[in-house]
C-alpha positions in Angstrom: 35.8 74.6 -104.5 36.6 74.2 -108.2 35.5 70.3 -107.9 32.3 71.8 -107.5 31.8 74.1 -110.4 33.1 70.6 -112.7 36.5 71.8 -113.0 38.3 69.1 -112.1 41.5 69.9 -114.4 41.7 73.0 -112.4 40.9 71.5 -109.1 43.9 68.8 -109.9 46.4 71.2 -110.8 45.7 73.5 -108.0 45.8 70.8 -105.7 48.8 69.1 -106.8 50.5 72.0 -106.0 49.4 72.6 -103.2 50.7 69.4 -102.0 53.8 69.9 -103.3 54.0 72.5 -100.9 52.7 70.6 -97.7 53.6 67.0 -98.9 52.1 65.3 -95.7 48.8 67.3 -95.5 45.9 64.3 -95.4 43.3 67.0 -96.2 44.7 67.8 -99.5 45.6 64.7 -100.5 41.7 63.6 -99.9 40.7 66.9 -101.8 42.9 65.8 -104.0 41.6 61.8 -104.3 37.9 63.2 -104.6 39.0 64.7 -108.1 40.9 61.9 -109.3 38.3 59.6 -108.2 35.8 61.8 -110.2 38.2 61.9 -113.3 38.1 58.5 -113.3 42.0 58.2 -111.7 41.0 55.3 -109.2 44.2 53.6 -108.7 46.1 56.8 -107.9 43.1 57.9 -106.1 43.3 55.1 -104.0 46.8 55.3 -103.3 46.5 59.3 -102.2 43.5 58.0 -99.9 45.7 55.0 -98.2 48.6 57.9 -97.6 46.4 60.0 -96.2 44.8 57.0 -93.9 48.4 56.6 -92.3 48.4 60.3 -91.6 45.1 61.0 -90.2 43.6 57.2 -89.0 40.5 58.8 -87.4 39.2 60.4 -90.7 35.7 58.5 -91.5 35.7 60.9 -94.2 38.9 59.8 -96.3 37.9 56.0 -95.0 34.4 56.9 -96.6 35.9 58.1 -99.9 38.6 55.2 -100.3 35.7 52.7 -100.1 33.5 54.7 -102.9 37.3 54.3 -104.8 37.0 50.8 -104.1 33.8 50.1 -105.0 33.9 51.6 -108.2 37.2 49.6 -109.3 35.3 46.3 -108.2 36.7 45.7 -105.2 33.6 45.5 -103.2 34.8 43.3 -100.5 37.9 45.8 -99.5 35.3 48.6 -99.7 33.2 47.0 -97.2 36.2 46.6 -94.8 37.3 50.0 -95.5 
């Protein structure tokens, strides 16, 4: 993935379209979260993450990754219960 190679601009723009294209996809918009979160995006990170939540509610993954989001913007509490 491009995330991995540090292109997140890449990553972002690649990913943002292809959501566009599958708008309810919970695997993109994590992939998607991951690079905001590591671009320093947290609030719309968080936001993509809770979306993807209501779409996939069994992902420990995107529950693992909102909490990370979480803690980072302070909120240590919520990222505990996440």
């Amino acid at each position: 993935m491009l995330k991995a190679l540090d292109r997140f601009a890449d990553a972002e723009v690649y990913l943002r379209k292809g959501l566009a294209l599958r708008q309810d996809d919970p695997e993109i918009m994590g992939n998607l979260a991951v690079v905001l979160h590591a671009a320093g995006k947290l609030d719309e990170a968080e936001r993509l993450l809770l979306r993807a939540i209501s779409l996939d509610e069994n992902s420990a993954e995107l529950r693992v990754n909102l909490g990370a989001v979480l803690a980072e913007s302070g909120r240590l509490e919520a990222a505990l219960a996440s």
